[in-house]
Structures are given as C-alpha cells and as structure tokens.
C-alpha positions as CSV (number, residue, x, y, z in Angstrom):
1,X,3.6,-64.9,24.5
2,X,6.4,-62.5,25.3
3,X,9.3,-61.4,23.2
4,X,13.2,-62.5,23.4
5,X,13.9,-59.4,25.4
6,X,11.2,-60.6,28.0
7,X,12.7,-64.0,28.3
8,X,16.3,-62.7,28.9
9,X,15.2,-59.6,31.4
10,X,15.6,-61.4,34.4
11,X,18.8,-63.4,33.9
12,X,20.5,-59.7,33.0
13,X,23.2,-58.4,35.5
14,X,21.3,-55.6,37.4
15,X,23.7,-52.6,36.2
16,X,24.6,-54.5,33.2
17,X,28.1,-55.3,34.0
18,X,30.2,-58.4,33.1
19,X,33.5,-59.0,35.2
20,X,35.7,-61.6,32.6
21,X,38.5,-62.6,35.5
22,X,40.8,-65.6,36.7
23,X,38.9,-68.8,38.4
24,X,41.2,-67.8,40.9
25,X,38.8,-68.3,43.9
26,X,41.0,-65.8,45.8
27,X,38.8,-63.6,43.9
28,X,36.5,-61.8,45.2
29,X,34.8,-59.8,41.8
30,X,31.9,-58.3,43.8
31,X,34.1,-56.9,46.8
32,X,36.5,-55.5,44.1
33,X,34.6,-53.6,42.4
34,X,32.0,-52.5,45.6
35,X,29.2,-54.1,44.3
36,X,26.6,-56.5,45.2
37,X,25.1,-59.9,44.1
38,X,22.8,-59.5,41.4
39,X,24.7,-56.3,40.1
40,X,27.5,-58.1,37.4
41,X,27.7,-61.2,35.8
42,X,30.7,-63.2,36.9
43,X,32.6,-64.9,33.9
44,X,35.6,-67.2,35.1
45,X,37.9,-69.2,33.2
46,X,41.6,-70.0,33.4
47,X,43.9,-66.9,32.5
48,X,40.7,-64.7,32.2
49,X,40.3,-65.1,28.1
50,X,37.6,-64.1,26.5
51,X,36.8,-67.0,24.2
52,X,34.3,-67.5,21.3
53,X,31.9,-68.9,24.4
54,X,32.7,-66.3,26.6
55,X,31.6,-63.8,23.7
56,X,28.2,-65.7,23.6
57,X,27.8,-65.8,27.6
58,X,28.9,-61.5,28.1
59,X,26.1,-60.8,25.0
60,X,23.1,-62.9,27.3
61,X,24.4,-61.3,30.7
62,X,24.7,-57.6,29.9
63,X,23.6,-56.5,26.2
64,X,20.1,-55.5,25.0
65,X,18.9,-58.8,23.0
66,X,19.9,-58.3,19.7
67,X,16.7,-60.2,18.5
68,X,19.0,-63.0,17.5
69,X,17.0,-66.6,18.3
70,X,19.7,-68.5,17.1
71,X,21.9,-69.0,20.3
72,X,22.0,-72.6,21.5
73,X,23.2,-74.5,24.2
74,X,22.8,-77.8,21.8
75,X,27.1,-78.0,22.9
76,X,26.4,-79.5,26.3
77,X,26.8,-82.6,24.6
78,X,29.9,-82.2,23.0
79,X,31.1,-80.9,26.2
80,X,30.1,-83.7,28.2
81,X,31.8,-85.9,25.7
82,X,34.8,-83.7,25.7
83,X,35.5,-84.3,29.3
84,X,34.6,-87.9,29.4
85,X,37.6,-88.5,26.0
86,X,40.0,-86.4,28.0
87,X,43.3,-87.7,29.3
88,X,43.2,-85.1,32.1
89,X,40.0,-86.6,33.6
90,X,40.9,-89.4,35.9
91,X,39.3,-92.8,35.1
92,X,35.9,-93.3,37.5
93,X,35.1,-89.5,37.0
94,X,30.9,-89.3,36.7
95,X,30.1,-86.8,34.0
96,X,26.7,-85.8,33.0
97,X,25.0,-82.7,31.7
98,X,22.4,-80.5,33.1
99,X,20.3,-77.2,32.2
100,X,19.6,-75.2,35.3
101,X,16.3,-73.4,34.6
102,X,16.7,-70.2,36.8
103,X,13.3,-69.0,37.3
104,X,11.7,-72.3,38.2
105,X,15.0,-73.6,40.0
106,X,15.0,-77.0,38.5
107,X,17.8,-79.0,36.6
108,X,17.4,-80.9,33.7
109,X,19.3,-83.9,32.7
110,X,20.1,-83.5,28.7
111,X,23.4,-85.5,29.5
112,X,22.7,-88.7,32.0
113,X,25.5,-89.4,34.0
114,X,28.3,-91.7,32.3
115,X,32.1,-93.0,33.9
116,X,34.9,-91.9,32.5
C-alpha cells in the first residue's frame, strides 16, 4: 500500500507552483507567466481571494504532504445544497455533484442530479 505522499504525487503542479487569479477567462495564467500545462496549478475565483478552501486546494496542488489524512471533500454536499437554496440560481437549474477521479478519468456521482 503506498503512503499519502504517493497518492498526491501525481496530482502535484510539475514545478510546484499555484497561480490564485481572477475567473476572468481573459486570463491566460500559463501564457503569463511562460509556462506550460502541467507546470502550475490554476486556482480561480471571483476577485482572486484566497479563502479557507482555497488554502486547502494551494496545500494538495504544490506543498509536500504534511502527513495530514484528515482533508475531506465530505462538503460537496453542502455545496450542492447551497446552490440548489440560492436565490441567484434560476428556478429549473440541474445541480448535482461529482468526484472526478484523475488517474482513472471517471466521475462519480456523490450528489444525483436535483432542480432547482
């Protein structure tokens, strides 16, 4: 059985670089900075903030594994439900939640799809 650090090498940027920057999709990160896919981890929100979550997702894309087991993605829920109770969504908006397993390529449905 391998160790945490094993199960995180792969999904690691290749120079161990995070970008946090705008969602704008004007942006071009990669072309920025002269580097190419695979290289940096790409973290986009509104405004660029570094949130508690965006503190979670920058320690799995570029640090050494602290040996910490205890990060979940048990949220997707929450976030699924968040969406579906929001006033910005517009009624008849399909919601659903799924884990994209990178080295195997397939999705998993933790959230079935529900109607706002």
């Amino acid at each position: 059985m391998g160790s945490v650090d094993d199960a995180f090498a792969d999904l690691l940027a290749g120079r161990g670089l995070a970008i946090v920057t705008c969602r704008d999709s004007r942006i071009d990160p990669l072309a920025v900075f002269g580097l190419e896919p695979g290289d940096a981890k790409i973290l986009r929100n509104a405004g660029a903030r570094v949130t508690d979550d965006g503190l979670r997702s920058l320690a799995l894309a570029v640090a050494e594994v602290t040996g910490r087991t205890d990060v979940t993605f048990e949220p997707l829920r929450d976030d699924v439900a968040k969406v579906l109770e929001s006033p910005l969504i517009a009624g008849g908006t399909m919601v659903a939640g799924l884990v994209y397993d990178l080295p195997s390529g397939r999705l998993t449905t933790v959230v079935p799809p529900c109607t706002r």
